[in-house]
N, CA, C and O of each residue as an XYZ file, in Angstrom:
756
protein
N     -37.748    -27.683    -46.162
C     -38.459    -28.940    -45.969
C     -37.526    -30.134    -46.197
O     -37.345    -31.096    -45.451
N     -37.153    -29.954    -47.001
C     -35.813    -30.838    -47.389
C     -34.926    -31.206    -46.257
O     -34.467    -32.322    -46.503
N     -34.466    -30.734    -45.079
C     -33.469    -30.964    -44.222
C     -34.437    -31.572    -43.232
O     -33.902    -32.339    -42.432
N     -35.724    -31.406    -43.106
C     -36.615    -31.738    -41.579
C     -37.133    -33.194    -42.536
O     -37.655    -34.065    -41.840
N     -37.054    -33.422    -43.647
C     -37.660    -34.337    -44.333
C     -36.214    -35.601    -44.083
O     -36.428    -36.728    -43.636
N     -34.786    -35.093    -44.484
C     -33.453    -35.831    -44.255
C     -33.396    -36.834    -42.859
O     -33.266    -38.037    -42.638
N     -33.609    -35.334    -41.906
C     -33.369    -35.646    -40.822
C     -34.848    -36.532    -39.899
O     -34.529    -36.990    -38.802
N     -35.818    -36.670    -40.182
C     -36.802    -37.232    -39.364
C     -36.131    -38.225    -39.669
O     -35.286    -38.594    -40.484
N     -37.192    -38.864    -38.109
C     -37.504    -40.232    -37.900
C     -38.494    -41.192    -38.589
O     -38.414    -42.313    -39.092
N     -39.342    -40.386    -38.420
C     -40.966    -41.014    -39.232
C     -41.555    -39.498    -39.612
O     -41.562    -38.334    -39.210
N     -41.982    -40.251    -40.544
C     -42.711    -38.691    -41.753
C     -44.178    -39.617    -42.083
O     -44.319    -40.479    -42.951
N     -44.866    -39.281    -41.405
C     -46.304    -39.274    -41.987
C     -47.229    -38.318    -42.625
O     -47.648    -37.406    -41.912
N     -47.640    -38.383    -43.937
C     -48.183    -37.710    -44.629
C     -49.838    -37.985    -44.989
O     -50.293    -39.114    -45.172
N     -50.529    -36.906    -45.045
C     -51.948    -37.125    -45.706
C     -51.631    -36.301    -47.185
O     -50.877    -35.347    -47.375
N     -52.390    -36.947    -48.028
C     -52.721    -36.227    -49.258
C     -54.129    -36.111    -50.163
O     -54.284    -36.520    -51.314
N     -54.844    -35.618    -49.540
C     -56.317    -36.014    -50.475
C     -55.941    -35.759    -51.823
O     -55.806    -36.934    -52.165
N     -55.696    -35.161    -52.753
C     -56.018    -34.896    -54.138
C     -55.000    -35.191    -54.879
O     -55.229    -35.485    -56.053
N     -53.391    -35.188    -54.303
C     -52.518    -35.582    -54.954
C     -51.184    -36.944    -54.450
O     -51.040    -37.581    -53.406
N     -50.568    -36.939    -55.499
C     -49.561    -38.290    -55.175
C     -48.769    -37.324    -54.183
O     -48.576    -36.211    -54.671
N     -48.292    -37.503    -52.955
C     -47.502    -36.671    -52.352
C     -46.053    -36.331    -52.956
O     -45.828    -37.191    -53.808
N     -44.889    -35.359    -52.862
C     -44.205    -35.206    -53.479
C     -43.004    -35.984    -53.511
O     -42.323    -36.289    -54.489
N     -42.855    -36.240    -52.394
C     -41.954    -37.479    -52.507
C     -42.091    -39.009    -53.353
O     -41.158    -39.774    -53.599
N     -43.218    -39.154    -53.629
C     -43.656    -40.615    -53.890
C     -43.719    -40.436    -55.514
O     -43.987    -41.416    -56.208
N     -43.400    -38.824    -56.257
C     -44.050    -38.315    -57.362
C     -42.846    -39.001    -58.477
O     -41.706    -38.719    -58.106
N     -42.883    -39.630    -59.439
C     -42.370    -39.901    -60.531
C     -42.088    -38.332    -61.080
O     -42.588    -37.301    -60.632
N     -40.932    -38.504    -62.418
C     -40.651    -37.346    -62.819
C     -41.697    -36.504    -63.785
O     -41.925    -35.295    -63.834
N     -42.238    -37.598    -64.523
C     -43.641    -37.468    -65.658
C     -44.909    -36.747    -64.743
O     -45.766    -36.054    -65.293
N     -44.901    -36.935    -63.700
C     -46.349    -37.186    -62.616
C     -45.982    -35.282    -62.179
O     -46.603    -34.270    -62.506
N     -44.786    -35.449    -61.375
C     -43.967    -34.348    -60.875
C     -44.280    -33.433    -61.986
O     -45.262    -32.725    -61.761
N     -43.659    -33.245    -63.216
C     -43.845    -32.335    -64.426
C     -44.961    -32.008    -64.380
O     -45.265    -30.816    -64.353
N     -45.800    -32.917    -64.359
C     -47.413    -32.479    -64.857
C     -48.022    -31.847    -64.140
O     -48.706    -30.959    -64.648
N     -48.050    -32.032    -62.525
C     -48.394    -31.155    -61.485
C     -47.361    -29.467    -61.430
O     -48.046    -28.457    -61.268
N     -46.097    -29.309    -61.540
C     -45.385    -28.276    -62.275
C     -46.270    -27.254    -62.729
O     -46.788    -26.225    -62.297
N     -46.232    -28.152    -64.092
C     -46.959    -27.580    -65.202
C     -48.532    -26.791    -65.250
O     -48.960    -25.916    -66.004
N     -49.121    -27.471    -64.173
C     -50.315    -27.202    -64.190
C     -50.567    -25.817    -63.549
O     -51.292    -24.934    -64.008
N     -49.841    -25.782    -62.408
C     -49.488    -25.335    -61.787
C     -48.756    -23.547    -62.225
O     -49.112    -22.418    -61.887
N     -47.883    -23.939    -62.905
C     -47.118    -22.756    -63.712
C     -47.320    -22.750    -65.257
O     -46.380    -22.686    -66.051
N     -48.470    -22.813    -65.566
C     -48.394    -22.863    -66.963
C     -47.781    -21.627    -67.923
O     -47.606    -21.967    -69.093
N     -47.593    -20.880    -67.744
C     -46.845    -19.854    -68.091
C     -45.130    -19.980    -67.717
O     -44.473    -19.153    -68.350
N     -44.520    -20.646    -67.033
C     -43.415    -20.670    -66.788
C     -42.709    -21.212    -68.071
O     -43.275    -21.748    -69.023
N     -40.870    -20.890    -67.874
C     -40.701    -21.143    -68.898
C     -39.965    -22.974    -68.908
O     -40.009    -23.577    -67.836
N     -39.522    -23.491    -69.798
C     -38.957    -24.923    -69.163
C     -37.997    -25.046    -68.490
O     -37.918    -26.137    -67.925
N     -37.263    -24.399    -68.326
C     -36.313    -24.068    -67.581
C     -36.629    -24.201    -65.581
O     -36.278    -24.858    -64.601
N     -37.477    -23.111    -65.968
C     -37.923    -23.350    -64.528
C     -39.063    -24.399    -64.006
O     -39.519    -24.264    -62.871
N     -39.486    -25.393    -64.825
C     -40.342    -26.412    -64.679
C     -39.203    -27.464    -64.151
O     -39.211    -27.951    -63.021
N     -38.255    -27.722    -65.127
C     -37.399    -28.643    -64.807
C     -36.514    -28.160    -63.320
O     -35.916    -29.089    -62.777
N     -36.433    -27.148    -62.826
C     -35.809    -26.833    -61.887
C     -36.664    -27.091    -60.449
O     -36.187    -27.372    -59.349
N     -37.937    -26.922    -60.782
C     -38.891    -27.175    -59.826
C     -39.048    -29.148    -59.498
O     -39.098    -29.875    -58.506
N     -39.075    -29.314    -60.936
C     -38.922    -30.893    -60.541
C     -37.947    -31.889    -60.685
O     -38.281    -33.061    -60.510
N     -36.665    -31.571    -61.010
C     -35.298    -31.776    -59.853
C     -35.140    -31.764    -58.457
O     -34.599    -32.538    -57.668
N     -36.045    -30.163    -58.282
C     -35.867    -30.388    -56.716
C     -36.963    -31.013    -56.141
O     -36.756    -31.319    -54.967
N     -37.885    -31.259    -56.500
C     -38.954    -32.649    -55.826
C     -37.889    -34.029    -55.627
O     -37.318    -34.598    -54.696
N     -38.015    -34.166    -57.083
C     -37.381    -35.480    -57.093
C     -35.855    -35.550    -56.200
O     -35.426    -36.559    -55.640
N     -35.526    -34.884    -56.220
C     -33.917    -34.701    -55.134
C     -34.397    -35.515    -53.933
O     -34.024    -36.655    -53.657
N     -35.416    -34.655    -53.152
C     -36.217    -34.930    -52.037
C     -36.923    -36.867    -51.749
O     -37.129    -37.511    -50.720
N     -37.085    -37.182    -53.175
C     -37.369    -38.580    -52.824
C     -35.615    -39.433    -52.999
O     -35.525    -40.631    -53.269
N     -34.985    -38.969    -52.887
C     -33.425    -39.531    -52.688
C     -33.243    -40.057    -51.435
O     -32.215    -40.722    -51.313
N     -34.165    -39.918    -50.163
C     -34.378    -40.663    -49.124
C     -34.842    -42.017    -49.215
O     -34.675    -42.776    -48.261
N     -35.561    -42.495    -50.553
C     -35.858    -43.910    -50.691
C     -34.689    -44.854    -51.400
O     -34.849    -46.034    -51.713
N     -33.761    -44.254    -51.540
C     -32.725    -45.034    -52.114
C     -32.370    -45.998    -51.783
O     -32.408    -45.794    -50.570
N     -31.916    -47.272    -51.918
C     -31.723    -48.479    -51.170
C     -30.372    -47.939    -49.883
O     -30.471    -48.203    -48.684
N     -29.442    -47.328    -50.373
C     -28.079    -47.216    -49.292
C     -28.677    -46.259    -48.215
O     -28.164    -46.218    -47.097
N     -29.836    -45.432    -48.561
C     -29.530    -44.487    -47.382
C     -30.320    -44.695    -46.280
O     -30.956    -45.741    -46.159
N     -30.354    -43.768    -45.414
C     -30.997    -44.399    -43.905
C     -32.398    -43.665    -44.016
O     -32.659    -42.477    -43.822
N     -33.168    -44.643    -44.358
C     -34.692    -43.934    -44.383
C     -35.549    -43.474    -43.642
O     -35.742    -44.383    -42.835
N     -36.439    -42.337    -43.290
C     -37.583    -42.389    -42.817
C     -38.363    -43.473    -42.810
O     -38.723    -44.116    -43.796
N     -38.702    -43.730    -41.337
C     -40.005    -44.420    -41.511
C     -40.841    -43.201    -42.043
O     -40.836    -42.053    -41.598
N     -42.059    -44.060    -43.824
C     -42.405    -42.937    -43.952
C     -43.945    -43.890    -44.163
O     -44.120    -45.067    -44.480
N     -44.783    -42.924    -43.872
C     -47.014    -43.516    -43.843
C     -47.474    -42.480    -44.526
O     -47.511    -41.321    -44.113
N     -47.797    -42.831    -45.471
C     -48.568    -41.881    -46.484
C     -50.110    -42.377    -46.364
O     -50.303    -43.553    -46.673
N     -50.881    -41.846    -46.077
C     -52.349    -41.914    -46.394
C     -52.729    -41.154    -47.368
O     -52.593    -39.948    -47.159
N     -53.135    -41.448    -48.304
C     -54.063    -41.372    -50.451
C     -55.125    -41.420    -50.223
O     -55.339    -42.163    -49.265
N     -56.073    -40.937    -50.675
C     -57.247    -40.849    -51.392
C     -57.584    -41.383    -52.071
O     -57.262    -40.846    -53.131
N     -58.103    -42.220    -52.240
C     -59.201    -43.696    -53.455
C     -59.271    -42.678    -54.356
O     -58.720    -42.924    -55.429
N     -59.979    -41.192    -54.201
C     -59.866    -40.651    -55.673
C     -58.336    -40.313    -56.664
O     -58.264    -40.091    -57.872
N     -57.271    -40.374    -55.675
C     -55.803    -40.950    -56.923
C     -56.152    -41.887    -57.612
O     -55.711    -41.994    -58.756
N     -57.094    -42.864    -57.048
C     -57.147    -44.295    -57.796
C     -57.929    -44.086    -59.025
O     -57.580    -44.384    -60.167
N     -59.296    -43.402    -58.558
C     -60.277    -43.220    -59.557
C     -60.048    -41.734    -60.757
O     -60.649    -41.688    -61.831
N     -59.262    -40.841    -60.373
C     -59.116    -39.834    -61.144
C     -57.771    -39.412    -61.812
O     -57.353    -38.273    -61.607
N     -57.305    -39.994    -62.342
C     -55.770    -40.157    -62.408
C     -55.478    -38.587    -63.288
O     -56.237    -38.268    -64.204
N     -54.474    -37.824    -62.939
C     -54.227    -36.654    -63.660
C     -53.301    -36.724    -64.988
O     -53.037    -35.756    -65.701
N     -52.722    -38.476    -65.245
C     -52.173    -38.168    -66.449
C     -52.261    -39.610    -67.226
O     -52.618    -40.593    -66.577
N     -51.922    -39.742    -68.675
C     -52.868    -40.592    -69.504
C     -52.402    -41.891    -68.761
O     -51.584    -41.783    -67.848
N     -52.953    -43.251    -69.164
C     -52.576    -44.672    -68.458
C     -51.426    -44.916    -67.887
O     -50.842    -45.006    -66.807
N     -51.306    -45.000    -69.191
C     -49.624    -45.548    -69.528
C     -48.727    -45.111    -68.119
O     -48.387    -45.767    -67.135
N     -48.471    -43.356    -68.610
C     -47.954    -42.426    -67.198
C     -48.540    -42.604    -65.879
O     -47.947    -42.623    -64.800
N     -49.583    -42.710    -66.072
C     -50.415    -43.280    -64.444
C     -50.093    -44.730    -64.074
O     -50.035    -45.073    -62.893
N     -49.984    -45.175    -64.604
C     -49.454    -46.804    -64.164
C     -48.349    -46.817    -64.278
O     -48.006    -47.959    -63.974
N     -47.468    -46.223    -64.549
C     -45.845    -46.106    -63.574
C     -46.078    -45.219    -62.657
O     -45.376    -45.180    -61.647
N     -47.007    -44.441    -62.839
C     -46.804    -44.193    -61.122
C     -47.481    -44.450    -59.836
O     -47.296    -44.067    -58.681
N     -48.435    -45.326    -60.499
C     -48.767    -46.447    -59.114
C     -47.879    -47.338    -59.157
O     -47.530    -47.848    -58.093
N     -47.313    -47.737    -60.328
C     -46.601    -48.779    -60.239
C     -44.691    -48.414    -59.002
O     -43.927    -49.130    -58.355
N     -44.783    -47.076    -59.301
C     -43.203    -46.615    -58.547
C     -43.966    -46.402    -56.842
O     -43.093    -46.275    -55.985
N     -45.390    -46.353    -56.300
C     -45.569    -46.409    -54.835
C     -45.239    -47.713    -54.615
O     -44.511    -48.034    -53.676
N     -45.858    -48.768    -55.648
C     -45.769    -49.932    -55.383
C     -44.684    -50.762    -55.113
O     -44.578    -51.720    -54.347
N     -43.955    -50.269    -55.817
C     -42.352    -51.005    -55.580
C     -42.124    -50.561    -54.405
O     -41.882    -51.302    -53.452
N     -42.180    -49.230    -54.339
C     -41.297    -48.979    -52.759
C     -42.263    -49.640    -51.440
O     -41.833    -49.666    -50.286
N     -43.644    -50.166    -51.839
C     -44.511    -50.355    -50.913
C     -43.658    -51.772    -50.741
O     -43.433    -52.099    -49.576
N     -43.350    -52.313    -51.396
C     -42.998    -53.894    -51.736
C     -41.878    -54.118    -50.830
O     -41.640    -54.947    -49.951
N     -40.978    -52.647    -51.553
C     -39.279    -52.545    -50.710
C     -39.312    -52.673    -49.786
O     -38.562    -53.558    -49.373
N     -40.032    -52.051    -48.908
C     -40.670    -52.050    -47.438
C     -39.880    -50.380    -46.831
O     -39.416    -50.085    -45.730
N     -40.009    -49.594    -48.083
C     -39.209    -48.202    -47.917
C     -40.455    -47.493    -47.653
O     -40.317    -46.344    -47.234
N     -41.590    -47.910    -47.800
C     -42.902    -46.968    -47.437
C     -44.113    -47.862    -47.148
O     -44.058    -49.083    -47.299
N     -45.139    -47.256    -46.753
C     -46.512    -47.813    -46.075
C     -47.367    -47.255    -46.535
O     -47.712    -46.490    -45.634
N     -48.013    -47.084    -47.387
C     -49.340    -46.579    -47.908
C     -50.397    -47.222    -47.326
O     -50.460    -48.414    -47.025
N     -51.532    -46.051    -47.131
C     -52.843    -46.615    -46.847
C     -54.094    -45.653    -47.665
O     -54.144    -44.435    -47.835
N     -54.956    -46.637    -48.039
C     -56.179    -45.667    -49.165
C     -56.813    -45.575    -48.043
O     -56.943    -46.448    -47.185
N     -57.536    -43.643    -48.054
C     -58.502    -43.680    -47.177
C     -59.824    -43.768    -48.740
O     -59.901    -43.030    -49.723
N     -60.724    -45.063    -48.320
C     -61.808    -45.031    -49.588
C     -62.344    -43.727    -49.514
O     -62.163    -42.853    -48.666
N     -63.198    -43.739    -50.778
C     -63.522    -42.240    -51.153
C     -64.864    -41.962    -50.395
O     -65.205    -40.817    -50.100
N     -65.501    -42.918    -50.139
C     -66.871    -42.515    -49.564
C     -66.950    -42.760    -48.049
O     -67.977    -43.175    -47.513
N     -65.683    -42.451    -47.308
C     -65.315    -42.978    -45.926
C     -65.785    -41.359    -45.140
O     -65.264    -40.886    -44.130
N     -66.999    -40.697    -46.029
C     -67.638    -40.205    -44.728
C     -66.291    -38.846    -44.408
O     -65.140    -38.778    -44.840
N     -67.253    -37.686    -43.265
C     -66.476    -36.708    -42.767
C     -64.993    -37.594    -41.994
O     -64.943    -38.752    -41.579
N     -64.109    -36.730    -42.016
C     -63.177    -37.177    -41.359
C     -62.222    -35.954    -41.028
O     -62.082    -35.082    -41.886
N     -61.651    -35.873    -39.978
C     -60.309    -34.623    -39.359
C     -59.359    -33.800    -40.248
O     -59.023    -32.742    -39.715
N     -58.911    -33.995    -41.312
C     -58.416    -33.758    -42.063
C     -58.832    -33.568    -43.499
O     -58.227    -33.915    -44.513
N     -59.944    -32.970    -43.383
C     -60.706    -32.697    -44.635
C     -60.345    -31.287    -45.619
O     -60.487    -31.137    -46.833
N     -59.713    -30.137    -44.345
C     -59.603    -29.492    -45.073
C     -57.964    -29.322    -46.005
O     -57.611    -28.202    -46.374
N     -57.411    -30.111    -46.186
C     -56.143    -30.680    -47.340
C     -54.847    -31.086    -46.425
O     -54.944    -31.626    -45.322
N     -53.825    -30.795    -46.960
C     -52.777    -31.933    -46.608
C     -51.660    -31.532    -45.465
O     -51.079    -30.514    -45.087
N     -51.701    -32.841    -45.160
C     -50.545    -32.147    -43.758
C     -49.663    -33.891    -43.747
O     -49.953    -35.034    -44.102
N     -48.220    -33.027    -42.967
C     -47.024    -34.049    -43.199
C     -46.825    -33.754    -41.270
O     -47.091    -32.758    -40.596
N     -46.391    -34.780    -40.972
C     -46.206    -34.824    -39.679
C     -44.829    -35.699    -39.279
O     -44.622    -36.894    -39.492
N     -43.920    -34.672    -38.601
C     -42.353    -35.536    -38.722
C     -41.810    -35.553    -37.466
O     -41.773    -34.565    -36.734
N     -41.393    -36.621    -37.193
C     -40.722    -36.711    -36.043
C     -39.313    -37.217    -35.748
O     -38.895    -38.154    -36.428
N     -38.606    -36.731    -34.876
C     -37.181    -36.501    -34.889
C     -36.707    -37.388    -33.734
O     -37.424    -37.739    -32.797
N     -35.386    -37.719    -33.909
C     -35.219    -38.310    -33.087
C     -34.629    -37.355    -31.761
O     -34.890    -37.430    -30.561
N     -33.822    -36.533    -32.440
C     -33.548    -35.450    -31.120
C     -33.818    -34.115    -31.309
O     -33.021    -33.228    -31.002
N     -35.237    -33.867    -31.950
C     -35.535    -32.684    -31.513
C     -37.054    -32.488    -31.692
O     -37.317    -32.994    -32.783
N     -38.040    -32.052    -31.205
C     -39.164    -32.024    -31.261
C     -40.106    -32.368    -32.901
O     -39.705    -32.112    -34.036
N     -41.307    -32.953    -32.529
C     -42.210    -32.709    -33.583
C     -42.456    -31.747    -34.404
O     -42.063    -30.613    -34.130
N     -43.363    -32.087    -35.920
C     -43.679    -30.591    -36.138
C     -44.512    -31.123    -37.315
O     -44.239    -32.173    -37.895
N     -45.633    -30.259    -37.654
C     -46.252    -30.558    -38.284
C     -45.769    -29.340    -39.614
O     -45.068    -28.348    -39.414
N     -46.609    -29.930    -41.499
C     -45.935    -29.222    -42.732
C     -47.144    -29.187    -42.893
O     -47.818    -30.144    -42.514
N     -47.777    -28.007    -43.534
C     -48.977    -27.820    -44.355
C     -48.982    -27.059    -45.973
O     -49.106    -25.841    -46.099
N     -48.907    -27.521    -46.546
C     -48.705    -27.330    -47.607
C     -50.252    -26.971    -48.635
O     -51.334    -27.555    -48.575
N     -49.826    -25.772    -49.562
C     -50.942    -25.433    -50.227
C     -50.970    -25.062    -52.027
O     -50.290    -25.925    -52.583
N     -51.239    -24.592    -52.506
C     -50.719    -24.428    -53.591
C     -49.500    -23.289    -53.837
O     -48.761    -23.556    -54.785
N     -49.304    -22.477    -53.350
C     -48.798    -21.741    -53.705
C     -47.502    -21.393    -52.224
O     -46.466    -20.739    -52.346
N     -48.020    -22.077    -50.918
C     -46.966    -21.870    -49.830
C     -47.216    -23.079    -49.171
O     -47.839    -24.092    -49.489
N     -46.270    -22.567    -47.683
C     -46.504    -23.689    -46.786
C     -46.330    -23.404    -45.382
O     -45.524    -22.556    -45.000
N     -46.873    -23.911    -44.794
C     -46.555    -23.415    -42.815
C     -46.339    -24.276    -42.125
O     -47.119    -25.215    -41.967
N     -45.101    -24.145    -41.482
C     -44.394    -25.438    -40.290
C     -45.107    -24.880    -39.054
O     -45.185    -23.760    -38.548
N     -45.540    -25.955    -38.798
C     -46.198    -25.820    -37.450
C     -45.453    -26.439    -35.822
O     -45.676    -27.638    -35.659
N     -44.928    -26.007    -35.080
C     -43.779    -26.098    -34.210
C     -44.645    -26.395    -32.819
O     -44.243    -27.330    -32.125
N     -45.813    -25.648    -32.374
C     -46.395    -25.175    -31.286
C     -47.000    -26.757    -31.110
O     -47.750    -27.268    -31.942
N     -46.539    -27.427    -29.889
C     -46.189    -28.682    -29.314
C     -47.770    -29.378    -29.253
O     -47.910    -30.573    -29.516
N     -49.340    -28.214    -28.755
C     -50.425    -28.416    -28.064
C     -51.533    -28.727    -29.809
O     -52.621    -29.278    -29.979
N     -50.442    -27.975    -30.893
C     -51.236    -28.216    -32.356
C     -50.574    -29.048    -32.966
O     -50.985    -29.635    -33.967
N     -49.158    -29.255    -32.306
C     -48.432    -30.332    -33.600
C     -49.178    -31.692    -32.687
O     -49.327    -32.703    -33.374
N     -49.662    -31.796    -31.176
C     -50.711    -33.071    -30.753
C     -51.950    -32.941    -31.243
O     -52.629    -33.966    -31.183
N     -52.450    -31.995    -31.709
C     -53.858    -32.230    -32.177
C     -53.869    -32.442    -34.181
O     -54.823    -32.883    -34.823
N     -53.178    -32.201    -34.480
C     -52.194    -33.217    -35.984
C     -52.397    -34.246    -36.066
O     -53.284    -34.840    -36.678
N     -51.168    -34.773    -35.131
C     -50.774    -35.982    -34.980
C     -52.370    -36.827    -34.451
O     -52.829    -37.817    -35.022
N     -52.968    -36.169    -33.310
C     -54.456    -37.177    -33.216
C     -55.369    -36.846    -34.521
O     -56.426    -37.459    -34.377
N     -55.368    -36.552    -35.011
C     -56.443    -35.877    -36.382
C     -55.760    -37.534    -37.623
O     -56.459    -38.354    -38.218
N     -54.429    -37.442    -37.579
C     -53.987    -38.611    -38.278
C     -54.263    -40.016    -38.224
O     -54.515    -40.855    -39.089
N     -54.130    -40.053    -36.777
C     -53.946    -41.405    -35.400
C     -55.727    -41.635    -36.773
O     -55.876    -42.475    -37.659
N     -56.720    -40.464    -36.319
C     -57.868    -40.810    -36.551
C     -58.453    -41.432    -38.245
O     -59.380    -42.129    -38.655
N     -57.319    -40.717    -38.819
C     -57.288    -40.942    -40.390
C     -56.879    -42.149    -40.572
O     -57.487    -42.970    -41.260
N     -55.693    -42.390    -39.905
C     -55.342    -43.515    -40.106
C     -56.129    -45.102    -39.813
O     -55.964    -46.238    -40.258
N     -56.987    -44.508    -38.886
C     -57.820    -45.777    -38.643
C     -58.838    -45.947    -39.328
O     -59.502    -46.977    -39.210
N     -59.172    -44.956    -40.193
C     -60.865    -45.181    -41.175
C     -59.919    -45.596    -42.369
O     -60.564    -46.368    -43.079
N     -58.694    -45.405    -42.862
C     -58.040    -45.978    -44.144
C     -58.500    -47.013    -43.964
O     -59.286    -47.439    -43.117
N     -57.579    -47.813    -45.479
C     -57.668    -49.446    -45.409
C     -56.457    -49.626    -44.956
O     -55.538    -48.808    -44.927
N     -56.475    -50.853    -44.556
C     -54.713    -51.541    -43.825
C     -53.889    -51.923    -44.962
O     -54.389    -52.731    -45.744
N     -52.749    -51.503    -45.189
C     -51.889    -51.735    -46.420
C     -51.566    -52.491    -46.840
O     -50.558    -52.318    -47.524
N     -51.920    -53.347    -46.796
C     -51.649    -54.833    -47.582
C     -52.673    -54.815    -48.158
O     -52.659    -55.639    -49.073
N     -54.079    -53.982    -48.045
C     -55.221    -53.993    -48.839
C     -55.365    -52.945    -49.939
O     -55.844    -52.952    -51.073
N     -54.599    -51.797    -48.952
C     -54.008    -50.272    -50.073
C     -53.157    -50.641    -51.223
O     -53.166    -50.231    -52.384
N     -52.112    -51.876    -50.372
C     -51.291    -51.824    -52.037
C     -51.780    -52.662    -52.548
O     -51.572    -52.422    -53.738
N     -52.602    -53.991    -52.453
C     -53.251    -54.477    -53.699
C     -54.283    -53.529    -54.388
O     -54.882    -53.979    -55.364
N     -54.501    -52.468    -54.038
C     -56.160    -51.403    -54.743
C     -55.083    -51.050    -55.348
O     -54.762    -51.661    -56.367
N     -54.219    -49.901    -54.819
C     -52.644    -49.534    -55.865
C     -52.164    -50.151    -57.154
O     -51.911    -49.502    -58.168
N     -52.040    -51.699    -57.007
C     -51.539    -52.803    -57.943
C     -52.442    -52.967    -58.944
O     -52.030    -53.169    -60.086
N     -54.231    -52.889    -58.583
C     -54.961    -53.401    -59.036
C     -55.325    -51.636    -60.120
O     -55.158    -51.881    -61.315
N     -55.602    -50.620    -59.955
C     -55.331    -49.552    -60.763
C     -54.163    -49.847    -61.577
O     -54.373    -49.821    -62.789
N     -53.258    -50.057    -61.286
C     -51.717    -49.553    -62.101
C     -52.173    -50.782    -63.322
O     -52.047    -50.610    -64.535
N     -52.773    -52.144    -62.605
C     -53.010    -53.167    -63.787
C     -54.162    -52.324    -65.034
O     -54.068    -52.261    -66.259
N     -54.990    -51.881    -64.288
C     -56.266    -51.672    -65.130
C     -55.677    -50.439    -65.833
O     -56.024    -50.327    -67.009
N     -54.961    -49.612    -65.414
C     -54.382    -48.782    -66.452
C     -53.433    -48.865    -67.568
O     -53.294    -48.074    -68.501
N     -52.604    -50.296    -67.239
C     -51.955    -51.002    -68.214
C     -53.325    -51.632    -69.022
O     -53.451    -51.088    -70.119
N     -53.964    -52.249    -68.850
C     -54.970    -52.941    -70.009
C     -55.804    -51.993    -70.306
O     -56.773    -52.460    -70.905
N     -55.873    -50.668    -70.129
C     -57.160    -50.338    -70.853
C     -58.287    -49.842    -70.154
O     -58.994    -48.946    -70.616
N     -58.542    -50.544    -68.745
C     -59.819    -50.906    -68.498
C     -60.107    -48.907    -67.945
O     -59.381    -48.076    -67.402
N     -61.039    -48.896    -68.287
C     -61.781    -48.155    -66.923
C     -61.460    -47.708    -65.745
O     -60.707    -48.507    -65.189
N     -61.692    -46.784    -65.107
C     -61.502    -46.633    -63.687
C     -62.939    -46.317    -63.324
O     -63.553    -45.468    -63.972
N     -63.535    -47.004    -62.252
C     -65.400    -46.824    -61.840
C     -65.363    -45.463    -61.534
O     -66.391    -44.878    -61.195
């Protein structure tokens, strides 16, 4: 995933339930790990999230980035998997890069109704010289999808996601506006 992730053009991602892995802080990264392998030993936790974090080395200021569109789930906003503090750096690390102009986030709200992509997450990448392809990722594997007639019915399933989101200048103030309320304290509704 790592080399089709280097080499795209544009990487658009859905994620209902989690921060996608690229966008994942190291604290955020660990904790999903962890949850994940709770029996593992640390050794191999930290090895697992090195190599996440390696993978967001595409947002670096010098290197040549993906255009990259992440569409989130309002429930990241409302259900955060780790205490404030840790959760508000890591809205706060989409946010910067939303700012950088190294990424595009969009919240699809939580009560936005059936939609194409319900049943979990898919990454959709495109190359400059060599075909599409869609990533599906699950807990435990993942399947590249190559076949030209499903990596178009993806890509329209997104087109469609993408239009019930909010427009990102509205995603990253909801983003900004969590990462604040998790710095003060407040609540999440």
């Amino acid at each position: 995933m790592l080399e089709a992730e280097k080499h795209a053009k544009v990487i658009e991602e859905w994620c209902p339930t989690l921060v996608p892995g690229l966008l994942q802080t190291d604290v955020y990264a660990r904790a999903l790990v962890r949850a994940a392998m709770p029996l593992a030993l640390d050794d191999e936790v930290e090895e697992k999230v090195s190599a996440r974090l390696a993978r967001a080395r595409l947002f670096e200021e010098n290197h040549k980035t993906p255009v990259y569109w992440a569409i989130l789930s309002e429930v990241l906003l409302r259900q955060p998997v780790l205490p404030p503090e840790q959760s508000a750096e890591q809205l706060e690390h989409i946010a910067a890069l939303a700012r950088r102009r190294r990424i595009v986030p969009q919240i699809l709200p939580w009560n936005c109704g059936p939609h194409p992509l319900m049943m979990g997450m898919a990454k959709v990448m495109s190359f400059p010289d060599a075909p599409p392809l869609v990533y599906l990722e699950s807990q435990h594997s993942g399947d590249t999808i190559d076949d030209p007639a499903l990596v178009e019915e993806y890509r329209r399933s997104y087109d469609l996601l993408r239009a019930a989101a909010l427009p990102p200048e509205a995603s990253l103030a909801l983003i900004e506006q969590a990462a604040e309320d998790d710095r003060n304290g407040k609540p999440r509704d």
